[in-house]
N, C-alpha and C positions, 0 to 999 in steps of 0.2 A: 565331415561337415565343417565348413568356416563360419566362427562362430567369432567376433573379433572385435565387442561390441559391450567388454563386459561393465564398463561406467553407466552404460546404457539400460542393458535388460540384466545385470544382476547374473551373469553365469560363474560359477568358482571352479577350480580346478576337477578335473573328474582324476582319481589316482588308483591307480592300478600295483596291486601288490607282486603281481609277477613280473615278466619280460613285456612295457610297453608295445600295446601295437600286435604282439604276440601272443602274449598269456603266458599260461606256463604249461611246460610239456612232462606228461608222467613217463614212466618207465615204459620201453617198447615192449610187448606181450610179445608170447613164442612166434607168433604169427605177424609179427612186423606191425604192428598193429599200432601207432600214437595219436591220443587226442589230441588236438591242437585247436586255440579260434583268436583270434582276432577281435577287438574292438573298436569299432569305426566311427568313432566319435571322443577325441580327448576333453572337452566340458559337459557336463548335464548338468541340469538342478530337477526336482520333483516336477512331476508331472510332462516333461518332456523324453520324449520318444531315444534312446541310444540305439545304437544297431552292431549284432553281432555277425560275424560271419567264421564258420567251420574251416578250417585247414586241414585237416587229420593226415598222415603219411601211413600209407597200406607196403606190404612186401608183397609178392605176388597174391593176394584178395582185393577184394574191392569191400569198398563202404556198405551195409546194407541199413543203417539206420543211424541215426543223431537225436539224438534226445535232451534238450536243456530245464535244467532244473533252477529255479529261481525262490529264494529263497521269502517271498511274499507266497511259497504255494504253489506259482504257474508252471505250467510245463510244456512245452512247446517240442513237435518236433521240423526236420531240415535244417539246408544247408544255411539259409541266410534268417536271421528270426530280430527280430525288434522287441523294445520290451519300455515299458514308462514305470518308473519306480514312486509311488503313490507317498514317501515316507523318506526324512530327510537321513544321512547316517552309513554306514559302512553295509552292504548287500553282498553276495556272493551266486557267482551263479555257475552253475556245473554243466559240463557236457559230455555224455558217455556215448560211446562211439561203437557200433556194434559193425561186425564183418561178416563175410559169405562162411567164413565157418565158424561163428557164433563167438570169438573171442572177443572183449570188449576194453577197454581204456575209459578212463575219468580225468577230466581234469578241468582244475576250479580257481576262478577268481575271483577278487575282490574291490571291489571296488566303493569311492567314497562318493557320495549323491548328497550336494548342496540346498537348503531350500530357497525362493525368494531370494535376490541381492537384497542388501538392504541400499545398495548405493545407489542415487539419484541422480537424475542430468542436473546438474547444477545449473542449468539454464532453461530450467522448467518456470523459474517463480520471476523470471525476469520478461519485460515485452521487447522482443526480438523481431523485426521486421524483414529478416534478410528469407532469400527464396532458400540458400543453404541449409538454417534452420527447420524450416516447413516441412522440406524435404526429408532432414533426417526424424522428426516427430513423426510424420507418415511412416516411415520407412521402422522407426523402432515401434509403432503399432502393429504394421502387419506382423512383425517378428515374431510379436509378444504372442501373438495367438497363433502363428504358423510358423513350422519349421523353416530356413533353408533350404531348398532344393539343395540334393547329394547325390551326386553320381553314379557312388558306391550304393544307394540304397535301393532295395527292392519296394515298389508303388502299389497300389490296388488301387482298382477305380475306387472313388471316393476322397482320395488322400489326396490333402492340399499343402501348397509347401508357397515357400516366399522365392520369386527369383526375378532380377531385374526391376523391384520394386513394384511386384504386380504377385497376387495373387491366382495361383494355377491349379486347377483339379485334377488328376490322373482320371482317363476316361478306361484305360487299359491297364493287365498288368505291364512292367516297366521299370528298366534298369536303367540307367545311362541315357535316358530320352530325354535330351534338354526340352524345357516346356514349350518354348516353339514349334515342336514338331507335332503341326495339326493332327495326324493320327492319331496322337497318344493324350495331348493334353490341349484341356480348356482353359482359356480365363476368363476369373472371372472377372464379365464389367464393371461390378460393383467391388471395390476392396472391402466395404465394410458389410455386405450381404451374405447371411447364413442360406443362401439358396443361389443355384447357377443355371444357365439354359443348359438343357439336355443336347449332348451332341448328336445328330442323327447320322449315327456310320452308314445305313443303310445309304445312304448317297453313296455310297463308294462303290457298291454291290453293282455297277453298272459295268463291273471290270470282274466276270463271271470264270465260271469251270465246265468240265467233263465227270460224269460218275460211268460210263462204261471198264468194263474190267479189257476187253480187248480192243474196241474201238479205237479207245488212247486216244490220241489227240492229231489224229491221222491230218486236222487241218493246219498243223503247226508248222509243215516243211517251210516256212518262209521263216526261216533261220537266223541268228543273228551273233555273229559269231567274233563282235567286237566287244572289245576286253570291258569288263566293269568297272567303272572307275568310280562309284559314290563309294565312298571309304565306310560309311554304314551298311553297307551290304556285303563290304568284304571283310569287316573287323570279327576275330579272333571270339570266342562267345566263351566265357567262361562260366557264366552265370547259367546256362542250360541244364548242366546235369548234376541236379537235385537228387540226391538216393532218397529212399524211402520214408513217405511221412506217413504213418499209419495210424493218424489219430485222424478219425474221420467223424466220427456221430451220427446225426441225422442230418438229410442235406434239404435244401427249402422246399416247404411247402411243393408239393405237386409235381416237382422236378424228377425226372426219369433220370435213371442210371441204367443202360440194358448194356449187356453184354453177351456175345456169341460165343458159344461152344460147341465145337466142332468136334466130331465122332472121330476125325482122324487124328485129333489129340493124344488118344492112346498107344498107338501104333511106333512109331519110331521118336515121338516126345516122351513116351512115360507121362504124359499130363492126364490124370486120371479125376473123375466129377469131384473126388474129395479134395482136391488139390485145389478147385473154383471157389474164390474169396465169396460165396454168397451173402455174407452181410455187408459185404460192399457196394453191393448192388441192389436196384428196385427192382431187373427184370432180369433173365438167364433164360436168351433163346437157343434151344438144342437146334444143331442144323447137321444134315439135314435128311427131312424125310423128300422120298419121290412122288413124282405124279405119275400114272400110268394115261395112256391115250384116252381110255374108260371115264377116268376120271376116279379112277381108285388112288387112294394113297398107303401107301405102304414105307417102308422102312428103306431108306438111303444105301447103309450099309447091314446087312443081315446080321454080321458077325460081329459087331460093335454095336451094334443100336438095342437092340434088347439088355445087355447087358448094362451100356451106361444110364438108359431111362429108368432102367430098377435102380440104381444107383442112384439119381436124383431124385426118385421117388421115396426114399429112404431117407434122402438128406433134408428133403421135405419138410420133415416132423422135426428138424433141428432147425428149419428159417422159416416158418411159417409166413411171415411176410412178405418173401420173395416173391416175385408172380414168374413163374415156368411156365414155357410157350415151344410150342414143337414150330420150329420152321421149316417151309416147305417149300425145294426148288432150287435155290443158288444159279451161281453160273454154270455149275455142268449138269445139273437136274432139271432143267426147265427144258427141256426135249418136247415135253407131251402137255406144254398148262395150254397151250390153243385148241388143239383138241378138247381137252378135258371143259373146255370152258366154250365150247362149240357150241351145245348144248343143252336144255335144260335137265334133261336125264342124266347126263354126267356131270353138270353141273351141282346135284344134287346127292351123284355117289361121293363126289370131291368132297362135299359138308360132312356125308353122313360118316366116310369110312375117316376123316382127319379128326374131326369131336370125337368118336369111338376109340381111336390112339391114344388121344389126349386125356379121356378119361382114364384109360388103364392103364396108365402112370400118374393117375391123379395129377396133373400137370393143370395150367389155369386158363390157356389159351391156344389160340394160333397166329402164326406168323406169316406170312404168304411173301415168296422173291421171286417174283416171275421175273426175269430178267430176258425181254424185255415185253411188255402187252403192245408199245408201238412198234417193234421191230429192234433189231441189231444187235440179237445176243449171236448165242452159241450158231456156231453154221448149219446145223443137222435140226435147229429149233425148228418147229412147224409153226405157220404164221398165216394168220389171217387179214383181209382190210377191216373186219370190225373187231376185233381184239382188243382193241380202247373199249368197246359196249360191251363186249363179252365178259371183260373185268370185272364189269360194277357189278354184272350180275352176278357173275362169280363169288363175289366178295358176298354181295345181299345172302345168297343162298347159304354161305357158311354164316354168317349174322343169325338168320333165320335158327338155323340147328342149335348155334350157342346159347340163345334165347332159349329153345325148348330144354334143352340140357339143363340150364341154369333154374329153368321150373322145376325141372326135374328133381336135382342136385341140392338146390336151397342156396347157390350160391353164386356170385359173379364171374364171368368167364369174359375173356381181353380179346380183341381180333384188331390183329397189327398189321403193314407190311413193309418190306422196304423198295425205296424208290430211288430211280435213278437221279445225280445232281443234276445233268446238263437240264438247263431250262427249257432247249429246244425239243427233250423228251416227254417233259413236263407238257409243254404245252399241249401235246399230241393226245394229251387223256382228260376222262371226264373228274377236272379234279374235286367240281363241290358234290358229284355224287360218287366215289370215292370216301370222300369228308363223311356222308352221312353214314357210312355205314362203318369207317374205323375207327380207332380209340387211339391210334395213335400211327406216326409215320416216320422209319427212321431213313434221312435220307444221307446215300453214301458218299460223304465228301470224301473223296482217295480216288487214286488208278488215274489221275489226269497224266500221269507220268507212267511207264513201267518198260522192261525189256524190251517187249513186242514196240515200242517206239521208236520216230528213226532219230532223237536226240535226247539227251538228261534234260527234266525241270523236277520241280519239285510235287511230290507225291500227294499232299493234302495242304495245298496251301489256302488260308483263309482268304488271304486277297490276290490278284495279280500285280505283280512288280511292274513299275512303268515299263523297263526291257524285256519283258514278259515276251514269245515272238506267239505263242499259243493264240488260241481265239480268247477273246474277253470275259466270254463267258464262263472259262473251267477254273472256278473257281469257288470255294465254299459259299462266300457272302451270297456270290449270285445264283447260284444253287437254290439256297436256303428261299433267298426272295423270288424264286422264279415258282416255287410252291405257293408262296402268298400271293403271290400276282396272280394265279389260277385260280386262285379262291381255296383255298385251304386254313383253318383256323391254327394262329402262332402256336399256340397253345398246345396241340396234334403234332408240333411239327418238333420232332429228333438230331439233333444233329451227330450226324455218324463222323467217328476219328476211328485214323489207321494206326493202331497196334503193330503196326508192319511197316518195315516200308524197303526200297529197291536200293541195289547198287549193282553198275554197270564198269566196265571193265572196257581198257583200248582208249578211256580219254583223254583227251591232249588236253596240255597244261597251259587252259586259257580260263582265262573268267572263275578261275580255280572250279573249275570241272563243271558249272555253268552255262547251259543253252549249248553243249557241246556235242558233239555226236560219239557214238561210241561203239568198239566191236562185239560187244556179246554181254552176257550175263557174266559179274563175280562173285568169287567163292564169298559170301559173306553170314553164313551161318546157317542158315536154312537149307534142308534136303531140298526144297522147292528151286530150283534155279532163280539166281538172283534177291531169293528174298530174305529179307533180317527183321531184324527189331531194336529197341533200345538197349536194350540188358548187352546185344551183343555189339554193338558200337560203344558205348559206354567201355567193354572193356577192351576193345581195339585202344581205343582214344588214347586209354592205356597205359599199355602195352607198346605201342606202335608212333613212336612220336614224329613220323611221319605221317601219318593221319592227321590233318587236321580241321577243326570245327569251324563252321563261319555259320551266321546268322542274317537272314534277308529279311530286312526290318519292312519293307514293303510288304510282302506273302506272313512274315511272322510265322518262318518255320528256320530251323536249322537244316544243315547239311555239312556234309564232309569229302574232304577230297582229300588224296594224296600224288603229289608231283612223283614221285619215286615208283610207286605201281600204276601210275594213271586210269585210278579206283575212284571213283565217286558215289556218294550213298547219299540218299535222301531217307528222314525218318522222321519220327516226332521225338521231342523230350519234355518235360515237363512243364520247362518253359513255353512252349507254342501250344499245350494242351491246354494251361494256365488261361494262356489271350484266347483261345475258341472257347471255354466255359465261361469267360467274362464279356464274350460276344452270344453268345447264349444266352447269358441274362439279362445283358444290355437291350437286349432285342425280342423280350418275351417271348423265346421262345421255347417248348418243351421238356428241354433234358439233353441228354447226352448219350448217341451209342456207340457203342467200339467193335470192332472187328480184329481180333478176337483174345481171349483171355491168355493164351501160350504167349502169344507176344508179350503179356505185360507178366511172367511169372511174378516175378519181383516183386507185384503190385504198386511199384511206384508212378507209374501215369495215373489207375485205377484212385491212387490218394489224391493224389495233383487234384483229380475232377473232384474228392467230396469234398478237400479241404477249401479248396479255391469257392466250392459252394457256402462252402460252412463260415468262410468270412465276408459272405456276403451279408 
């Protein structure tokens, strides 16, 4: 922070007892293990904002938590943390450093926090006519009550800062986003207003996405395979990978957290129901059960699914609050929901045999994924022309049962489902009778990108990039708003993030692996062909210092490529889950779902979503 002004606003020296700029580093533990942080601001005085940021040096482990202790009490955890010291005088603040196999480092500085200057413009008591003068009186008011904009510094919507002699609001999280950069920040008109226009991002949503898992993005072949030259879309992203913040609490008011768990969790992850953060979560959909033609539902996998819903049924009694939901169908289950929903006879087994599951794991609802009711999932799916009508009624019928159950029972029962992003699926269904009958709808922003595509983009991008070659619409934003546009209440509406995401293999070293085409699926952690997650990029990044990170400040996702294996991954990290939960609230709508918990082991995106709620 240039802070340069001190005749002016009264800043004194800020002094650091260790290594300036550095800290001080304790002794490396068995495990290679050194706390280290930085302080990124050499003046403060009381009541203005300094900013830390973590360094720590690992020997073959990785980072699994940062914890700052401050010695007014606070304690804060991640990588980058701010802090206002209320009280004039020498402070200290510690940071312990914890790794993948639970070895830890401490280490502490000190520092001196000045109150009030007492020094005066000396040209305050005098009458000054020059426009020079006006300008810096303006310019040391906005100061006094707003920071500088820092480039180093991490932003949340809300936070306003001084730059160019104009007051700016962060509308997004934001690192490095000079305040002209419309996406990110406002100003405001008035310098001396405790209040700003609201920015309406949904204008942007005119530049949409795809939610099919194989469809892909089949209309994107109009390709575009010249190099990227905005230097913000190709800059080095360092500030992405956040390790674990596990101070979460409660997160606002009415806001969904759900999270998918998958029966095949067990099998070659070892992810087992105990293993699932349930206090991290509002909701924990088990997936998944089948539909039979009948309209019966039954159990997905025989040999897994009795076993893990006695397990959640058990864990139950230890989260009371969680709400448990059997989900019904996915993308390779939904063979038989046209059928089943043919009908009102089978319409009716569907309700009666999925509540009967549901109760005998005491479980709290259902989930329903027909993938798709307009057409163009799985190829062997049966399909109907009224399949849109056949839904609602589907849906009403199991309504219907959870009603009588919940006479029954004495208690509340949830009926969800999830829906496709692309808008043009959207429009194909009855969305306000839909509306009346769910409690809620998580829709799945991801899959705009995957293997089966004939080039790389990015997998859950919030917005599309202006070189975007996709259709406009596969994109979260327009996703999210193509549900409101059909009439759906914000409020119902979920937005789904990928735990997961692809890397491809064979691409050439343009656009750093960008809009490029590629020969097949890589090995990149996952028995699934082609698919990874954070944890496992995270420790390529590494590991592998050919790997490397870049950040597309338009979509607001990270991605990775490497010239030497001409490998490119797309994922989420903290950072891009950070900007979609603050597009979530910016945008009233819902909550937040992910697909699925194995991807986030670590629980550090799972923290991203409470913490980024819990400063709101």
């Amino acid at each position: 922070m240039e802070l340069n002004r001190s005749a002016t606003i009264g800043i004194t020296a800020l002094l650091i007892t260790s290594l300036f700029g550095g800290a001080a580093v304790s002794a490396a533990t068995e495990s290679g293990l050194t706390a280290d942080f930085s302080v990124r601001d050499d003046t403060i005085e009381t009541g203005e904002r300094v900013g830390f940021m973590a360094e720590p040096e690992t020997t073959n482990t990785w980072v699994t938590d940062l914890e700052w202790s401050f010695d007014d009490g606070a304690t804060k955890r991640g990588w980058w943390q701010t802090h206002r010291f209320s009280e004039p005088g020498n402070h200290t603040i510690s940071l312990t450093v914890t790794d993948n196999t639970g070895a830890t480092d401490t280490t502490t500085v000190t520092v001196v926090v000045s109150g009030p200057g007492d020094e005066t413009n000396t040209d305050s008591g005098t009458n000054s006519d020059t426009d020079s003068t006006a300008e810096t009186d303006n310019e040391t008011a906005l100061e006094s009550e707003y920071e500088t904009w820092d480039e180093t510094e991490v932003y949340r919507h809300g936070d306003r800062v001084v730059w160019n002699e104009q007051i700016w609001e962060a509308q997004w999280w934001s690192q490095g986003d000079t305040p002209d950069n419309a996406r990110v920040w406002e100003r405001v008109s008035d310098p001396g207003a405790n209040d700003t226009e609201t920015v309406d991002e949904t204008s942007d949503t005119d530049r949409s996405q795809d939610g099919t898992e194989t469809d892909g993005t089949d209309e994107s072949s109009d390709t575009n395979d010249t190099d990227q030259t905005d230097e913000t879309d190709t800059q080095t992203d360092t500030s992405g990978e956040q390790p674990n913040r596990t101070e979460t609490g409660e997160s606002s008011e009415d806001m969904r957290i759900v999270g998918y768990y998958t029966s095949w969790s067990v099998y070659d992850r070892n992810y087992t129901p105990s293993d699932v953060p349930l206090d991290k979560v509002t909701h924990m959909n088990y997936a998944f059960m089948d539909v039979e033609a009948d309209g019966t539902v039954s159990y997905g996998d025989a040999s897994a699914d009795p076993q893990n819903l006695a397990e959640f049924r058990d864990l139950k009694a230890q989260h009371p609050n969680t709400t448990m939901q059997l989900s019904i169908g996915g993308w390779s289950l939904s063979t038989h929901f046209s059928d089943a929903a043919a009908t009102q006879e089978n319409r009716e087994r569907f309700a009666e045999t999925s509540v009967d599951l549901m109760q005998k794991y005491d479980f709290d609802g259902v989930d329903i994924d027909w993938e798709y009711p307009d057409g163009g999932g799985a190829a062997d799916n049966s399909e109907r022309p009224d399949d849109p009508e056949n839904y609602v009624l589907l849906l009403e019928a199991v309504r219907q049962e959870l009603d009588a159950a919940e006479q029954a029972d004495g208690r509340e029962y949830e009926l969800s489902i999830a829906g496709a992003t692309d808008p043009h699926k959207t429009a194909a269904l009855d969305v306000p009778g839909i509306a009346a009958q769910v409690d809620y709808v998580s829709v799945m922003n991801y899959d705009y990108t995957g293997t089966w595509d004939s080039q790389t983009n990015h997998n859950s991008k919030l917005f599309s990039a202006s070189d975007d070659p996709s259709p406009d619409r596969f994109n979260a934003a327009a996703g999210m708003q193509g549900w409101v546009d059909e009439g759906m209440p914000k409020d119902k509406l979920v937005f789904g993030a990928a735990f997961f995401g692809w890397g491809f293999d064979g691409v050439p070293d343009q656009n750093n692996g960008l809009y490029q085409s590629f020969d097949g699926a890589a090995d990149v952690g996952w028995s699934e062909s082609g698919a990874t997650d954070y944890q496992y990029v995270s420790e390529l990044l590494e590991s592998d210092s050919s790997y490397e990170q870049y950040w597309d400040d338009e979509a607001k996702v990270p991605y990775v490529y490497s010239a030497r294996d001409n490998v490119f991954i797309t994922y989420e990290n903290p950072k891009s889950i950070a900007n979609k939960v603050e597009y979530v609230v910016e945008n009233g709508y819902g909550g937040m779902m992910f697909w699925e918990f194995y991807g986030d082991r670590e629980e550090v995106l799972i923290d991203e979503i409470s913490n980024t709620l819990n400063d709101r």
